[in-house]
Each structure stands twice: as structure tokens, then as C-alpha cells.
N, CA, C and O atoms as CSV, one atom per row, in Angstrom:
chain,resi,resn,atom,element,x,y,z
A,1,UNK,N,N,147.321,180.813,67.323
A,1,UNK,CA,C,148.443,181.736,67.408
A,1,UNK,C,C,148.521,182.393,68.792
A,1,UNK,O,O,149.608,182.596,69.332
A,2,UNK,N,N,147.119,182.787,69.469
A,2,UNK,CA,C,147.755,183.609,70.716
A,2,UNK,C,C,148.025,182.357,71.823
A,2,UNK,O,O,148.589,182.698,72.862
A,3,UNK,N,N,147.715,181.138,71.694
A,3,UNK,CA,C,147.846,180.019,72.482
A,3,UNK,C,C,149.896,180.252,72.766
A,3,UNK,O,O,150.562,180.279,73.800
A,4,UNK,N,N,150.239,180.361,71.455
A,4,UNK,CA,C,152.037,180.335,71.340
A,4,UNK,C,C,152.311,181.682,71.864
A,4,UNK,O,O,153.143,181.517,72.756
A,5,UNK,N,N,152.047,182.861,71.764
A,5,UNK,CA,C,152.144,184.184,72.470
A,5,UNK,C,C,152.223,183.764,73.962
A,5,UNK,O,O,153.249,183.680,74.637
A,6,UNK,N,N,151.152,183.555,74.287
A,6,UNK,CA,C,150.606,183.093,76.268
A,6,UNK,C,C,151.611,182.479,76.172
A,6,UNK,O,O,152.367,183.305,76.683
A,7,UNK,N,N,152.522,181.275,75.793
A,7,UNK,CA,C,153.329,180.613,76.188
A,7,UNK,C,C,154.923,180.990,76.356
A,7,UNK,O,O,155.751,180.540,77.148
A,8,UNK,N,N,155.059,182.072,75.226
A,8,UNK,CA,C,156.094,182.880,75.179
A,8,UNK,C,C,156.132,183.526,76.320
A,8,UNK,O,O,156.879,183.245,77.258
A,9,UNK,N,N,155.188,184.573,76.281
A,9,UNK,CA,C,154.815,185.167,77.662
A,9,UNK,C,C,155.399,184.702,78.335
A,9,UNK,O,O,156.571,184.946,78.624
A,10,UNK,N,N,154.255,183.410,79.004
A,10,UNK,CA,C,154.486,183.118,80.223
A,10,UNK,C,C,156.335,182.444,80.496
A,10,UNK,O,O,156.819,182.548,81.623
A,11,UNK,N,N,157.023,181.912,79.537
A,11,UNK,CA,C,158.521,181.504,79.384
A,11,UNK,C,C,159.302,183.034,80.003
A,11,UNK,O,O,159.845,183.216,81.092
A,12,UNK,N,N,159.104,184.011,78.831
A,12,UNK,CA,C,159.421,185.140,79.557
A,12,UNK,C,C,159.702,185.543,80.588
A,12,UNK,O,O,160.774,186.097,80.834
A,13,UNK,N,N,158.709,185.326,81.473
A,13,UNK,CA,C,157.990,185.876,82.799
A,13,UNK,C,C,158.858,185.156,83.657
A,13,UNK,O,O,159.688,185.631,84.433
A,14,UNK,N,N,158.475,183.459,83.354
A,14,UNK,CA,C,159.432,182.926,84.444
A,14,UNK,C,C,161.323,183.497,84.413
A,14,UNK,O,O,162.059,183.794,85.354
A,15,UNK,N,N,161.553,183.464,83.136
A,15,UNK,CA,C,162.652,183.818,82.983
A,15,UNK,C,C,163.229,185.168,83.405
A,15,UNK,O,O,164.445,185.333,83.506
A,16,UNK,N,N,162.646,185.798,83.565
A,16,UNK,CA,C,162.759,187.517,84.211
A,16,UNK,C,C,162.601,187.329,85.843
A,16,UNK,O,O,163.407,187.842,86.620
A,17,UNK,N,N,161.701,186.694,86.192
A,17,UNK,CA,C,161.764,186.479,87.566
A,17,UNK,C,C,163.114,185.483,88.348
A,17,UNK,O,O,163.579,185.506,89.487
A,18,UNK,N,N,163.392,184.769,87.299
A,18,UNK,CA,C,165.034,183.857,87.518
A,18,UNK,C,C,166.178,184.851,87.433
A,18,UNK,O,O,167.240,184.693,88.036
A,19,UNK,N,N,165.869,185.999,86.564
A,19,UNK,CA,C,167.231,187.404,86.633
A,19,UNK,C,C,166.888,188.308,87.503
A,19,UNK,O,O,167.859,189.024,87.748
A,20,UNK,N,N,165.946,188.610,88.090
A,20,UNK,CA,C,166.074,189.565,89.168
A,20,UNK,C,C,166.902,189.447,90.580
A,20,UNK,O,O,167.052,190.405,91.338
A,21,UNK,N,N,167.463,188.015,90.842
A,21,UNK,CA,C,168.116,187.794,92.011
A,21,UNK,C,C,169.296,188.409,91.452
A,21,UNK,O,O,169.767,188.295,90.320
A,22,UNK,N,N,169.670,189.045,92.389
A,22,UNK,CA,C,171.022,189.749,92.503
A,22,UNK,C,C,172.209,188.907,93.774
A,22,UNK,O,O,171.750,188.288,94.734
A,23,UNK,N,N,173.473,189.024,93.567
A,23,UNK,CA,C,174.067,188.027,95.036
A,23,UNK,C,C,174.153,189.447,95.929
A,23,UNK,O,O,174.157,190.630,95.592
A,24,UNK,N,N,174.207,188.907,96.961
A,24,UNK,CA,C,174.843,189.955,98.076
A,24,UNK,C,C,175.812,190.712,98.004
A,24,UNK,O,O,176.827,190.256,97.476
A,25,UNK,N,N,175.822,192.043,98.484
A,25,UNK,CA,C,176.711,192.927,98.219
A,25,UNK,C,C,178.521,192.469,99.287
A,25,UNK,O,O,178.649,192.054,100.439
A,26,UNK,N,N,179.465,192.765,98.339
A,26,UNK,CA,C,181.057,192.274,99.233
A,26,UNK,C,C,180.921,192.502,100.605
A,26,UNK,O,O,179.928,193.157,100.920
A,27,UNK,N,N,181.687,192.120,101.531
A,27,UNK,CA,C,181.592,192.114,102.715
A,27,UNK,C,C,180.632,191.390,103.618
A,27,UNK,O,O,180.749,191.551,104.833
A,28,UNK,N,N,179.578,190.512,103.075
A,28,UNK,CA,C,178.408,190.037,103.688
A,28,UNK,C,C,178.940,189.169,103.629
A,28,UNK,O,O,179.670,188.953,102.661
A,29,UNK,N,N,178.764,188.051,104.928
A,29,UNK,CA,C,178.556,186.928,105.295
A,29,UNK,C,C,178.276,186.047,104.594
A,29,UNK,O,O,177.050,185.952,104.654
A,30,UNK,N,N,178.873,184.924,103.595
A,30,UNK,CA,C,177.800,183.988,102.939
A,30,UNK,C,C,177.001,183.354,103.368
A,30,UNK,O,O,176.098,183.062,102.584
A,31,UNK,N,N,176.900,182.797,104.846
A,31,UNK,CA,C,175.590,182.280,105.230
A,31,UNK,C,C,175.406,182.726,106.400
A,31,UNK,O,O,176.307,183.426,106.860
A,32,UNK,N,N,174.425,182.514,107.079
A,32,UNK,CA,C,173.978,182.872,108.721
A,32,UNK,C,C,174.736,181.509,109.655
A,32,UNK,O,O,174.880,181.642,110.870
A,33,UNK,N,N,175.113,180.429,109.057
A,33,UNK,CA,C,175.872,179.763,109.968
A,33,UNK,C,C,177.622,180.021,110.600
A,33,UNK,O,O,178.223,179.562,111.571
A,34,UNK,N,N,178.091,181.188,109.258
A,34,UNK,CA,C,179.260,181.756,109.381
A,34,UNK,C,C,179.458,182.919,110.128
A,34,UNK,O,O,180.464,183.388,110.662
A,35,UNK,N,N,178.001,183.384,110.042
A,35,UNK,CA,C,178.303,184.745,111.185
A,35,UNK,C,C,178.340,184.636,112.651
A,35,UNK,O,O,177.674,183.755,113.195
A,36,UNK,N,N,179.047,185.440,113.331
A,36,UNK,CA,C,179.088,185.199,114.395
A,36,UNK,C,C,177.566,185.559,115.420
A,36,UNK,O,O,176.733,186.442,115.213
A,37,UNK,N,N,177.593,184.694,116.362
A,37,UNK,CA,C,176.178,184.970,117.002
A,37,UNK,C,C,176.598,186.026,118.038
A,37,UNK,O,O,177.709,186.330,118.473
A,38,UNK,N,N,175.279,186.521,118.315
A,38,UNK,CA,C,175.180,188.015,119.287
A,38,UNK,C,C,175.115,186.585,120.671
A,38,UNK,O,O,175.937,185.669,120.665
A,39,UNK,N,N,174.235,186.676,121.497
A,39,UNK,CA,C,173.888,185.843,121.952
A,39,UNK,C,C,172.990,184.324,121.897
A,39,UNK,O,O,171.771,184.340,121.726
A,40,UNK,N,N,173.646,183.234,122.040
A,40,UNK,CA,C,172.672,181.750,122.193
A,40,UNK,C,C,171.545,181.918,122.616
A,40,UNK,O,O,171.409,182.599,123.632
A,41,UNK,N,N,170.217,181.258,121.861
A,41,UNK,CA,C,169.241,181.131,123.048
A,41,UNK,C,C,169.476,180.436,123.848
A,41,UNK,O,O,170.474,179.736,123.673
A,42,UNK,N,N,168.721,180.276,125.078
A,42,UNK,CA,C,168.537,179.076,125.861
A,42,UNK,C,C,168.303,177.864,125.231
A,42,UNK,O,O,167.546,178.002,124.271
A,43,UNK,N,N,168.867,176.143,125.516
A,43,UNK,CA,C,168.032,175.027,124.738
A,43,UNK,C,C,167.777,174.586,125.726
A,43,UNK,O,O,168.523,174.269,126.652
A,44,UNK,N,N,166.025,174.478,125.569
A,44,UNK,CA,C,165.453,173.836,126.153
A,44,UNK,C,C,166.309,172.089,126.329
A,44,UNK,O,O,167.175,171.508,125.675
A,45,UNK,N,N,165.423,171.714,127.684
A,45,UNK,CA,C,166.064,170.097,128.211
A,45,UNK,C,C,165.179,169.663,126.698
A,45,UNK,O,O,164.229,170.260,126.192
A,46,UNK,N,N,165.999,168.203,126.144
A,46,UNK,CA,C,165.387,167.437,125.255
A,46,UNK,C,C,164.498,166.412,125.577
A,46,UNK,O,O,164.796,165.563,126.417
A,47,UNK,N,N,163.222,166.416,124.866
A,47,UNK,CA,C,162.571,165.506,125.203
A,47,UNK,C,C,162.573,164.199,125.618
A,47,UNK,O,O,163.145,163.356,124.927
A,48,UNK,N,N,162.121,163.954,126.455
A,48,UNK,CA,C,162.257,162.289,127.409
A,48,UNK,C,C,161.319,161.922,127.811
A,48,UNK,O,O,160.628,162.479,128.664
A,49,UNK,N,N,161.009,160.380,126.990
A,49,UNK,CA,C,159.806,160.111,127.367
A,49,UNK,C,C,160.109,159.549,129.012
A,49,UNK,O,O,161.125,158.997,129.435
A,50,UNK,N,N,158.805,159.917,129.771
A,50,UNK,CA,C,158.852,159.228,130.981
A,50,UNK,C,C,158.485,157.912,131.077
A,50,UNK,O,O,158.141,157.281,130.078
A,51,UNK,N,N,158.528,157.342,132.377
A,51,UNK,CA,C,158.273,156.063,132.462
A,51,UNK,C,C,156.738,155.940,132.209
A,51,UNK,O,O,156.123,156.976,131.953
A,52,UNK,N,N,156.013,154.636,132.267
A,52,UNK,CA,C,154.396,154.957,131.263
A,52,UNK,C,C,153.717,155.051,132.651
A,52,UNK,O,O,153.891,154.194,133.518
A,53,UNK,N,N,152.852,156.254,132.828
A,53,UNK,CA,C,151.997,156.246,133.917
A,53,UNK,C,C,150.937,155.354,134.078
A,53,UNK,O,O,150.894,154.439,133.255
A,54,UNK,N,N,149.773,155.408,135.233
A,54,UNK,CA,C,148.819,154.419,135.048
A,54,UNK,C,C,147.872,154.106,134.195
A,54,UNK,O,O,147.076,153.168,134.156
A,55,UNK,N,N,148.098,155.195,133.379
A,55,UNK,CA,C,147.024,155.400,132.254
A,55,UNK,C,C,147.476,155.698,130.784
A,55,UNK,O,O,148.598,155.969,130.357
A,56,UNK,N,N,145.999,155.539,129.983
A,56,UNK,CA,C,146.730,155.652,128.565
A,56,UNK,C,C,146.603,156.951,128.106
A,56,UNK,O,O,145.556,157.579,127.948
A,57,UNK,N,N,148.109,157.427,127.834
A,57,UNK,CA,C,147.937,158.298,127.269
A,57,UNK,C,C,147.977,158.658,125.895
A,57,UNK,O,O,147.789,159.874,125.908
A,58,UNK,N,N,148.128,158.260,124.615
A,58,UNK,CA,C,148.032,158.153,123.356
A,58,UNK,C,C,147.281,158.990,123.329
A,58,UNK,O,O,146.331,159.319,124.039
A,59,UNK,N,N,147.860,159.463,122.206
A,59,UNK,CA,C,146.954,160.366,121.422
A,59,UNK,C,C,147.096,162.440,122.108
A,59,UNK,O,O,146.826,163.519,121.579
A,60,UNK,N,N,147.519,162.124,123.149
A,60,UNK,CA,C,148.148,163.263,123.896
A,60,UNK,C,C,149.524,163.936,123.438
A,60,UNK,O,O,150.445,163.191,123.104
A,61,UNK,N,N,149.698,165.388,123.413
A,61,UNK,CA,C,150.882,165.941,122.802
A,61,UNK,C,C,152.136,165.532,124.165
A,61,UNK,O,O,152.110,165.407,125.390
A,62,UNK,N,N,153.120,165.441,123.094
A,62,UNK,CA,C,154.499,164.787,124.144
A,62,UNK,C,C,154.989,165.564,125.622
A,62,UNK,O,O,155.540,165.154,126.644
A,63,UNK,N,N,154.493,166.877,125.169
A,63,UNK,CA,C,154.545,167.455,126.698
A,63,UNK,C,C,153.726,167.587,127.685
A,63,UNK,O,O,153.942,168.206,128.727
A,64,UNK,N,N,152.487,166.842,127.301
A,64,UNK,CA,C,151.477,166.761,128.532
A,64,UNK,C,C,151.747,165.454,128.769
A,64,UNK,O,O,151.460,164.986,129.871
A,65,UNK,N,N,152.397,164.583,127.688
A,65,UNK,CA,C,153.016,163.308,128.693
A,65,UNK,C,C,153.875,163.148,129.923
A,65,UNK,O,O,153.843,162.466,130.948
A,66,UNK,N,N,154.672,164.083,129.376
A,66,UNK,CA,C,155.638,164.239,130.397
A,66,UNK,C,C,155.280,165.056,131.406
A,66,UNK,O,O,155.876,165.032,132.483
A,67,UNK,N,N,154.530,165.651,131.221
A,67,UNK,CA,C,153.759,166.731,132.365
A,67,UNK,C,C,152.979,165.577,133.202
A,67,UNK,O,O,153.143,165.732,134.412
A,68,UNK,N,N,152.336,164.684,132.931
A,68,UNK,CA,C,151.687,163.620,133.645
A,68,UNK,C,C,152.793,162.895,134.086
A,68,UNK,O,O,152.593,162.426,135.206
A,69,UNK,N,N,153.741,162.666,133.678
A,69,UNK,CA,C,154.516,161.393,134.448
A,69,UNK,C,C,155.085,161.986,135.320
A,69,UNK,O,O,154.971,161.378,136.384
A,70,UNK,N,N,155.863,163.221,135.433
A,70,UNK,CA,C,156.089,164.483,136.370
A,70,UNK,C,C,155.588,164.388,137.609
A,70,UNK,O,O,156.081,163.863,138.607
A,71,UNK,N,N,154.112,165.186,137.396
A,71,UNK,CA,C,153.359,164.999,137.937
A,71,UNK,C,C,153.072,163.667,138.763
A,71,UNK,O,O,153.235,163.513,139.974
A,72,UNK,N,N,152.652,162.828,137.920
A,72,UNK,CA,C,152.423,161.791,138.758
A,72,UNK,C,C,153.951,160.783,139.827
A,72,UNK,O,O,154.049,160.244,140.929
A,73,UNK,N,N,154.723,161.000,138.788
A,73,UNK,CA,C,156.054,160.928,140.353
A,73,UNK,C,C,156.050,161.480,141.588
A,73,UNK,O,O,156.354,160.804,142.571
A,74,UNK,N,N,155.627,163.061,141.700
A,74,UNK,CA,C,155.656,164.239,142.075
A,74,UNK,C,C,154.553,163.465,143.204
A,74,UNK,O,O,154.952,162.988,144.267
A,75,UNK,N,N,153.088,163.438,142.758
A,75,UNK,CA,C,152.624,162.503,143.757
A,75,UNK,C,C,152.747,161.561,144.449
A,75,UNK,O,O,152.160,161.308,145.501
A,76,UNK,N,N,154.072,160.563,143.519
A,76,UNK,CA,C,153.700,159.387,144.320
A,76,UNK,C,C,155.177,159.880,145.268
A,76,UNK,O,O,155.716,158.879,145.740
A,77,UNK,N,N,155.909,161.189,145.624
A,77,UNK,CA,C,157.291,161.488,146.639
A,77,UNK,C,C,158.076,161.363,145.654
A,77,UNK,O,O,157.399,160.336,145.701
A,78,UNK,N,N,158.774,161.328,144.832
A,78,UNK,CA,C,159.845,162.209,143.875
A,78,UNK,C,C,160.118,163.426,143.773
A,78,UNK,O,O,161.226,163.963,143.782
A,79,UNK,N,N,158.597,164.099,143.625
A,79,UNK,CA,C,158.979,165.333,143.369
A,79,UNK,C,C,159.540,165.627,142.006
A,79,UNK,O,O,160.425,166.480,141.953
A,80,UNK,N,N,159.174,165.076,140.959
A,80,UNK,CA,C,159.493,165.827,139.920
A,80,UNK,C,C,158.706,167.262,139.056
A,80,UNK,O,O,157.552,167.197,138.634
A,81,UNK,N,N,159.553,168.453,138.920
A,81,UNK,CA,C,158.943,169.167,138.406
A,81,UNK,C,C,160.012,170.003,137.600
A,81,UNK,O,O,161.070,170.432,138.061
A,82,UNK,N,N,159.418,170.196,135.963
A,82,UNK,CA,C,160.611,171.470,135.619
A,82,UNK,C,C,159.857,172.673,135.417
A,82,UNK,O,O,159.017,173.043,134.597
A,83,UNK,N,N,160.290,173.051,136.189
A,83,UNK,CA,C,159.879,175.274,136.553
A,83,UNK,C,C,159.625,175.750,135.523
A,83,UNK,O,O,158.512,176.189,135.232
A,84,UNK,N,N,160.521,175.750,134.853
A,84,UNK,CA,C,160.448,176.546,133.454
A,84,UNK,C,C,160.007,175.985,132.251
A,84,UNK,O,O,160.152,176.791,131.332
A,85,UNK,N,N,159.527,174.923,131.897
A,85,UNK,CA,C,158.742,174.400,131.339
A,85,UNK,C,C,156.975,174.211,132.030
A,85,UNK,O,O,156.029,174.275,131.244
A,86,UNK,N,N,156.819,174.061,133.027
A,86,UNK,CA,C,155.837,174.289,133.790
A,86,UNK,C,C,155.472,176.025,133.473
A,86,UNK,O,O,154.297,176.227,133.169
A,87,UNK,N,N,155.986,176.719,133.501
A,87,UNK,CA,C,155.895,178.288,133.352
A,87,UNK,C,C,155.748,178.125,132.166
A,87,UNK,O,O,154.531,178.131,131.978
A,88,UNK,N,N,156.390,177.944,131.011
A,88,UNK,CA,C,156.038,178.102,129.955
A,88,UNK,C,C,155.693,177.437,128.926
A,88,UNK,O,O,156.109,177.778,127.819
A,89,UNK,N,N,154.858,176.347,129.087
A,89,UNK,CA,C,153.803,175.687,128.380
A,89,UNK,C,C,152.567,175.029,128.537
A,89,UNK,O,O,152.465,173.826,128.294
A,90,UNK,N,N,151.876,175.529,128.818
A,90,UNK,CA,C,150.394,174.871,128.713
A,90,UNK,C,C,150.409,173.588,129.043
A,90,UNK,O,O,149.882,173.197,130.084
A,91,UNK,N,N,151.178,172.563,127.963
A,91,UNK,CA,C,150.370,171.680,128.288
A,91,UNK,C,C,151.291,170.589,129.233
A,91,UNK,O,O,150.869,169.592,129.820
A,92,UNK,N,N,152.579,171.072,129.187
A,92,UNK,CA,C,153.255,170.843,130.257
A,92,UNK,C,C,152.540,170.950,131.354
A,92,UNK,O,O,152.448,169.999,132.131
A,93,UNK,N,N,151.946,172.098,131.569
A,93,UNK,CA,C,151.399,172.474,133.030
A,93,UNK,C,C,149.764,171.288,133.262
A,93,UNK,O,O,149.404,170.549,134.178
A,94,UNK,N,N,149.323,171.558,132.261
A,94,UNK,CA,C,147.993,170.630,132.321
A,94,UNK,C,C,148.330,169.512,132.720
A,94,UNK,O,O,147.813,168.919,133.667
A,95,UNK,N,N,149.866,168.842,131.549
A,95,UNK,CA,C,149.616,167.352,132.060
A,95,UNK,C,C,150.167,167.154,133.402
A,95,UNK,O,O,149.862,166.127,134.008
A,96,UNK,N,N,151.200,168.308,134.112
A,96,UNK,CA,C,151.533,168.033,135.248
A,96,UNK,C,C,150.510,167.599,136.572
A,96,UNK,O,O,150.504,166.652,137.360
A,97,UNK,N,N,149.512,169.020,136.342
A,97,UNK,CA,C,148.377,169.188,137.287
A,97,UNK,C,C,147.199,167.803,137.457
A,97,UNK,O,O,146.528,167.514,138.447
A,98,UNK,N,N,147.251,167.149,136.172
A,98,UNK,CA,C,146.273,166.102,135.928
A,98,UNK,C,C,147.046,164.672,136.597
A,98,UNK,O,O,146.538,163.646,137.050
A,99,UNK,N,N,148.217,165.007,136.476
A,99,UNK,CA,C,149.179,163.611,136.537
A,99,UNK,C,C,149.020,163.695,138.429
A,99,UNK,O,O,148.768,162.714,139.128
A,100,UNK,N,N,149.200,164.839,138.845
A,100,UNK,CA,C,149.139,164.742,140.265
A,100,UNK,C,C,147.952,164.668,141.042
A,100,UNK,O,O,147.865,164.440,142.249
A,101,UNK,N,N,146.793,164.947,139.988
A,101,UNK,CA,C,145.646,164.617,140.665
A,101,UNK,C,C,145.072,163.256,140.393
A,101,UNK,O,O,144.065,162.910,141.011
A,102,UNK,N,N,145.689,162.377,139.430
A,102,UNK,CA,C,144.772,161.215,139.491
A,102,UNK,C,C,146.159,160.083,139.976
A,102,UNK,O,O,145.878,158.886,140.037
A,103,UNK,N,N,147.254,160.417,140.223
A,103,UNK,CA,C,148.098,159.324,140.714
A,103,UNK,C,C,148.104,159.672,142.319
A,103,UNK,O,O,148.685,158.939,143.120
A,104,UNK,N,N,147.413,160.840,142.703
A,104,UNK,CA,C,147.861,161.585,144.024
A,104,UNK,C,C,146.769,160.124,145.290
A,104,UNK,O,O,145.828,159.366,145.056
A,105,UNK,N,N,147.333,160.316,146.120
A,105,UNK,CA,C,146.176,159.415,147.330
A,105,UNK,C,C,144.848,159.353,147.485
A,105,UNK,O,O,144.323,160.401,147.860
A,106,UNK,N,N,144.341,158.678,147.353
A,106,UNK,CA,C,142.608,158.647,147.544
A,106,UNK,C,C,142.335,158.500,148.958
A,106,UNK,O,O,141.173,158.451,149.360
């Protein structure tokens, strides 16, 4: 008998927690894609893989790839670099710094 109680219960329970949503009060927005935005963020450039450097990189996150191929252009006279990705990611910056030191002149 208390096996069928617990089960009531627990039916209950879920069912009370399914009526507590209330909708939004009039005047609200139905979704966040309808409201108007304050300001855009910035979008970042989209990822691109570079051409394959001299080495393997597998297994490396996609922006220290590109931080190496960067980089390693950058060494061989291209000059590729993006500022603001360089500023603000790690491993952007790592793979840049690594890409220019092992493609750079011996």
C-alpha cells in the first residue's frame, strides 16, 4: 500500500511542478529574437583553416592552428597576423609565436 501512496505522491509532485509555470505578463516580448537589440556584439572573423604548415598538427585546438599557419607565413614574408585575436586568445597567440619560430630561418 505505501508503494501506491509514493507513486501518487510522486505523480502529484511532477504534476504541481508542470502548474507552476505561469506565461509572461502583456506587453512582453514573446521571444528574445523579436526584441529589439541595444547594441551587436562584435563577430569575430570565421574560422579558416590555413594552408597545412610543415608540421603535424592534429590533435591541436583550431586556433593554435591557425595561429601556426599565421605565424608561420608571417615568417616565411606575408606577414600574416590578426591583432585582435592574437590579443585575445591564448592559443591563437601560442600557435602564432610557435609557427614563427620553427618556420622562421635557421
Amino acid at each position: 500500500m505505501s508503494l501506491i501512496r509514493f507513486a501518487v505522491a510522486l505523480l502529484l509532485a511532477a504534476l504541481a511542478g508542470c502548474a507552476t509555470v505561469s506565461p509572461p505578463p502583456p506587453g512582453t516580448p514573446a521571444s528574445p529574437a523579436t526584441a529589439p537589440a541595444a547594441t551587436p556584439a562584435p563577430v569575430p572573423k570565421p574560422f579558416v583553416e590555413p594552408p597545412p604548415p610543415p608540421v603535424n598538427l592534429q590533435g591541436f585546438p583550431p586556433t593554435y592552428r591557425l595561429g601556426f599557419g599565421d605565424g608561420c607565413a608571417t615568417a616565411r614574408g606575408t606577414g600574416q597576423k590578426d591583432a585582435a585575436r592574437f590579443a585575445a586568445d591564448g592559443n591563437y597567440r601560442t600557435g602564432w609565436q610557435d609557427g614563427v619560430a620553427q618556420c622562421g630561418k635557421r
